[in-house]
C-alpha positions in Angstrom: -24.8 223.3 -193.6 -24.1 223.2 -189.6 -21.6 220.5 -189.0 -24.3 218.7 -186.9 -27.1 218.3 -189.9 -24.2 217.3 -192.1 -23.6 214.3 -190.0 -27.0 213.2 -189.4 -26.8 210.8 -192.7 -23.4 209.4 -191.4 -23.4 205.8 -190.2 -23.8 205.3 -186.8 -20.9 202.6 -186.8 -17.8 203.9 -185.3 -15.6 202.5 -188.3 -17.6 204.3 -191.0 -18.0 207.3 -189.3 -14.9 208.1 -188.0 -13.5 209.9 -190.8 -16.3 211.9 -192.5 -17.1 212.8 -189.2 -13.8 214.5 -188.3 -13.5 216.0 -192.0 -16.6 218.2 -190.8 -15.5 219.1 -187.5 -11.7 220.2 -188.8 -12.9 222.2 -191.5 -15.6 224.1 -188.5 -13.0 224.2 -185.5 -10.2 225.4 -188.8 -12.3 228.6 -189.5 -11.8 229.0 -185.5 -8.1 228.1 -184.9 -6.9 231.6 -184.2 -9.8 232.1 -181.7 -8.8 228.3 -179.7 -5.1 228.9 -179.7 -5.5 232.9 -179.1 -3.8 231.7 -175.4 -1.5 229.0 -176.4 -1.9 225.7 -174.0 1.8 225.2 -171.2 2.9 221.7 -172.2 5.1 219.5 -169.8 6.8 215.8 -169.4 4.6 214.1 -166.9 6.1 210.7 -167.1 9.1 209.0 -168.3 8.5 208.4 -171.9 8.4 210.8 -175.0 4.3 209.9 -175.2 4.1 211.3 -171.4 3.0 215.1 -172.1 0.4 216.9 -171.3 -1.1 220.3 -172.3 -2.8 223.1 -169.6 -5.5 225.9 -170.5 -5.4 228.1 -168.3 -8.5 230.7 -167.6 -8.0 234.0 -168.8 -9.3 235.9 -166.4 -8.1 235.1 -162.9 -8.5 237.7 -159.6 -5.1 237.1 -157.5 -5.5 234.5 -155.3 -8.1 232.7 -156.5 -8.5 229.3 -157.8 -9.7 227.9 -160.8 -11.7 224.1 -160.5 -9.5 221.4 -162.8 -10.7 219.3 -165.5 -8.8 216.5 -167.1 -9.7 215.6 -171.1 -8.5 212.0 -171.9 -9.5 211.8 -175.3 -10.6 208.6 -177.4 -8.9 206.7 -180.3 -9.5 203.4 -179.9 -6.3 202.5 -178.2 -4.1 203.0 -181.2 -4.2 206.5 -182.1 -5.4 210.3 -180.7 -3.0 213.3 -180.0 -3.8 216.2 -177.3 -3.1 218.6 -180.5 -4.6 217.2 -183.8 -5.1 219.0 -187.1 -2.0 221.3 -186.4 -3.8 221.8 -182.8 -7.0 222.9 -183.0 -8.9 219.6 -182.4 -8.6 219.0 -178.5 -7.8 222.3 -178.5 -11.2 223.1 -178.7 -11.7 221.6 -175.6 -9.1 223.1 -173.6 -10.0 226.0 -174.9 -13.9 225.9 -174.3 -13.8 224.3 -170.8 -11.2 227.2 -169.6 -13.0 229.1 -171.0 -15.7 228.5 -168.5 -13.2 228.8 -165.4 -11.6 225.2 -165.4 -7.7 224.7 -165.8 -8.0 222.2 -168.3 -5.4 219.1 -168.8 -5.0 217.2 -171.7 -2.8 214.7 -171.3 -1.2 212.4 -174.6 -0.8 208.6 -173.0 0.6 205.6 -174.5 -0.7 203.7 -178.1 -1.1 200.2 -178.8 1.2 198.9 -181.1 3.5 202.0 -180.9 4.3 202.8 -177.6 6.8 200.2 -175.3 4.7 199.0 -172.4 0.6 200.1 -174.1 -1.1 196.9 -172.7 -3.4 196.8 -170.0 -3.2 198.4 -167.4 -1.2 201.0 -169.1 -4.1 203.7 -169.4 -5.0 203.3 -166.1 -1.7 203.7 -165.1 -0.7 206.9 -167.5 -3.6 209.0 -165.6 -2.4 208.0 -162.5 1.1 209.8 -163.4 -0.9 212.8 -164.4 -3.3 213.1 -161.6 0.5 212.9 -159.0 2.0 215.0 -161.4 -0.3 218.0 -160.8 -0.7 217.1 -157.6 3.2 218.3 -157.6 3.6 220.7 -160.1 0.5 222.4 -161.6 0.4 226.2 -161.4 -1.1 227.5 -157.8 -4.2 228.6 -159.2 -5.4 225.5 -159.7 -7.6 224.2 -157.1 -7.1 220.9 -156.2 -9.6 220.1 -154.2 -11.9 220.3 -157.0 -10.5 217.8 -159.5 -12.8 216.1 -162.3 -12.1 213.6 -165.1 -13.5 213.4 -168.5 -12.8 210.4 -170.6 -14.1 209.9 -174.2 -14.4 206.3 -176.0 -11.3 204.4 -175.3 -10.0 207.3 -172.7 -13.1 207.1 -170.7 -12.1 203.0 -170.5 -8.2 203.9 -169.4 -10.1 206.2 -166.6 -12.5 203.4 -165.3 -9.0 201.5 -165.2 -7.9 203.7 -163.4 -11.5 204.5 -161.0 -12.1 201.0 -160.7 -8.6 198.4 -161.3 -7.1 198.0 -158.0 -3.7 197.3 -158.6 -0.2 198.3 -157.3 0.7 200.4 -160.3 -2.6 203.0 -160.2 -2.0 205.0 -157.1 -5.8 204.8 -155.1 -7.1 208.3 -155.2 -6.8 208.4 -151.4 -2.9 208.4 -151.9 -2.9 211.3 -153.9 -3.3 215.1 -152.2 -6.2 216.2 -154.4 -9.9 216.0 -154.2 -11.7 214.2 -157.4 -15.0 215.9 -157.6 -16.7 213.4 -160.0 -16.1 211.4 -163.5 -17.6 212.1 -166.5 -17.6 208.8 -168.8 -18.7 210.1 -172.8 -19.4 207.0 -174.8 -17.5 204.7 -173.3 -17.3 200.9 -174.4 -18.1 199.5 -170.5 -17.7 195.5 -172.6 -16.4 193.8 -175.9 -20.1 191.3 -175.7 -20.9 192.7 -179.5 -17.7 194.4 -180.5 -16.6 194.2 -184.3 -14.1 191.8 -185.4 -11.3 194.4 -185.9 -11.8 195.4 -182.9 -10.8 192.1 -181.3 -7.5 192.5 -182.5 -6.4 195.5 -181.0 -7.6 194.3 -178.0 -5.6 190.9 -178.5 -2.8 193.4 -178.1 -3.6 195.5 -175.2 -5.6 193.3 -173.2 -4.6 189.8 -174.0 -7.5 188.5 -175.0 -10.4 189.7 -178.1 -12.9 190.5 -175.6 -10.6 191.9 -172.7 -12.1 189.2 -170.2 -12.5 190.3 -167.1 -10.5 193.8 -167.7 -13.4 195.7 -169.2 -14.5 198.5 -167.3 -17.8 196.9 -166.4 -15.8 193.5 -164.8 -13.3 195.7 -162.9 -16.6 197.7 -161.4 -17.9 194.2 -160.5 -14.8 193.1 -158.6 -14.5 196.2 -156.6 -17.8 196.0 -155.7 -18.8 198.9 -153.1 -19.3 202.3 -153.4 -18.0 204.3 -156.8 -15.1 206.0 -155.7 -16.1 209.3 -157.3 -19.6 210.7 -158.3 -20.2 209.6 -161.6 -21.9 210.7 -165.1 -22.5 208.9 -167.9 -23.0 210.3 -171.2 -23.7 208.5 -174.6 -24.7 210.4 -178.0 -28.4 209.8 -179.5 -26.2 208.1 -182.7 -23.7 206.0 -180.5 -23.4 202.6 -182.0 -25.7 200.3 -180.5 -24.0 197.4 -180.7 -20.6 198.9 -179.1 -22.0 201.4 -177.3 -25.2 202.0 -176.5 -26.1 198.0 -175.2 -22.8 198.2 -173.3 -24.1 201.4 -171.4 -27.0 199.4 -170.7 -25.4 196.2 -169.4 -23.2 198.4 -167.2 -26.1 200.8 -165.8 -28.0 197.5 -165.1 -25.3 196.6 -162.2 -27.1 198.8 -160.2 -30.2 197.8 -160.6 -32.4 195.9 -157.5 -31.3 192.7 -159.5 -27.5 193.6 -160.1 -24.2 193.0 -158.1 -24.0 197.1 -157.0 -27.7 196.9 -156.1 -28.0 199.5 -153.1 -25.2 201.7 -154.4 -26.4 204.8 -156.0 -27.0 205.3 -159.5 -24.8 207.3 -161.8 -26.2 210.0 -163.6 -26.7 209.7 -167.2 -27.3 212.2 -169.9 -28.2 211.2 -173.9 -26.9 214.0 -176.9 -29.6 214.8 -179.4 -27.9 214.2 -182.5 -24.3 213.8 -182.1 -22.8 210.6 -182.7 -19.9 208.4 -181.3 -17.1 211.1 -183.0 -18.5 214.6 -183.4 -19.1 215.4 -179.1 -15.8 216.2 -178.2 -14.7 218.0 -181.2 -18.0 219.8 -181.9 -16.7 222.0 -178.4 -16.8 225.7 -179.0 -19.0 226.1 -182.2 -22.0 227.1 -180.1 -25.8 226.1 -180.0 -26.5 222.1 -180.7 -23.0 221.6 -180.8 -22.1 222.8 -177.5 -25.1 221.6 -175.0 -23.9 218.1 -173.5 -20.6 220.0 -172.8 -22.7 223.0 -170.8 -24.8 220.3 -169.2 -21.0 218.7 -168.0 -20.4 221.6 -166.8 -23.4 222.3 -165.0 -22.7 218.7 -163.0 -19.5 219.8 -162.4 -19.9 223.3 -160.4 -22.8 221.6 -158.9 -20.0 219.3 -157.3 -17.7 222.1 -156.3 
């Protein structure tokens, strides 16, 4: 059975879905691992800390002198877990892989956990991408082009990115510090508020933010204080089998700013996109298998060259 039928009787809650939902995609991407780490990813220290690493896909097929676009994967895990190369590498590898694949140097970058990394509270997220983004403003390979620079955040990455977009503080460099040119933001399923969060959830963010429902640090309060334009060109992509209550309503509430009755009425619109039949796990590792499993990622990529 295709790994995207198999999950259609899954629960759409995140908790219960987690799991059976990356047992299917590791056994799929498994049969494939040769093929995704056929060109190994280049790893380096991008920060100070043991958790600061970061993977790059290169393209394969490069004329001299030109220049690939750059796309930078910050994965999901709920703040307390996630690695750029899970189940021996092949998962997040897949993405690498697929989006270099299609011409992009591709970054993954590991950043700190809650609860097991020194200094993971907010606004630590926001600030790890900000160390990535000046470190390849420095030190990434000359065929990457870095005037074309886009960000992709999944779940809880896609929140450490809005931190990042949207938190002005003195420890997130402002993109116009930073000698690169960010194209646009891709937010996958991102958690924008805590308003109908599960309980566990509450806990973790305790930890990281301070407080159970991360008042007024969520991604759709620090949009709301900055007020203005978005600093990038922005898409926003949920799955058809997102959780309602953590997901989906929170994508609502944070679209609705921009409405002629919200706070960022008179900016423009982000563009948003719904997956047929994925749910809050499966997108990002379903990268690579082909067909179903593949069309919000060509769509992304669509966006993105239109950008360029």
């Amino acid at each position: 059975m295709p790994p995207l039928d198999e999950i259609q009787s899954f629960s759409t809650s995140i908790a219960e879905c987690a799991m059976p939902t990356v047992g299917v995609y590791m056994k799929a991407q498994g049969a494939r691992a040769r093929e995704i780490l056929r060109a190994p990813p280049v790893e380096h220290q991008y920060g100070p800390t043991e958790r600061h690493k970061l993977d790059i896909f290169y393209p394969e097929v490069l004329k001299d002198g030109e220049k690939a676009p750059v796309m930078i994967f910050i994965y999901g895990g709920g703040f307390v877990r996630g690695e750029k190369r899970f189940g021996p590498g092949f998962i997040h590898g897949n993405v690498g892989r697929y989006f270099a694949d299609r011409g992009f140097v591709t970054v993954i970058p590991d950043y700190r956990l809650v609860g097991t990394h020194e200094g993971a509270h907010f606004p630590s997220g926001g600030e790890d991408i900000s160390l990535v983004l000046e470190f390849i403003s420095k030190s990434i390979d000359k065929s990457a082009d870095l005037d074309r620079v886009f960000l992709l955040g999944n779940s809880a990455g896609g929140i450490h990115l809005s931190t990042f977009l949207f938190h002005e503080d003195p420890s997130i460099l402002p993109l116009t510090s930073l000698p690169i040119k960010v194209r646009g933001a891709v937010l996958l399923s991102v958690p924008f508020d805590f308003k109908e969060c599960e309980p566990y959830r509450e806990t973790i963010n305790e930890q990281y933010y301070g407080s159970p429902k991360g008042h007024g640090k969520t991604p759709r309060e620090l949009r709301i204080a900055k007020g203005g334009d978005d600093p990038t060109p922005l898409l926003i992509v949920t799955a058809e089998r997102d959780a309602d209550n953590e997901i989906l309503s929170a994508n609502r509430r944070f679209l609705a700013l921009y409405s002629s009755s919200g706070p960022l009425s008179g900016n423009a619109k982000p563009s948003e996109i719904s997956i047929k039949r994925h749910n809050h796990i499966s997108p990002p590792i379903a990268l690579g298998l082909g067909g179903e499993e593949d069309e919000w990622g060509d769509v992304v990529v669509q966006w993105m060259l239109e950008k360029c």
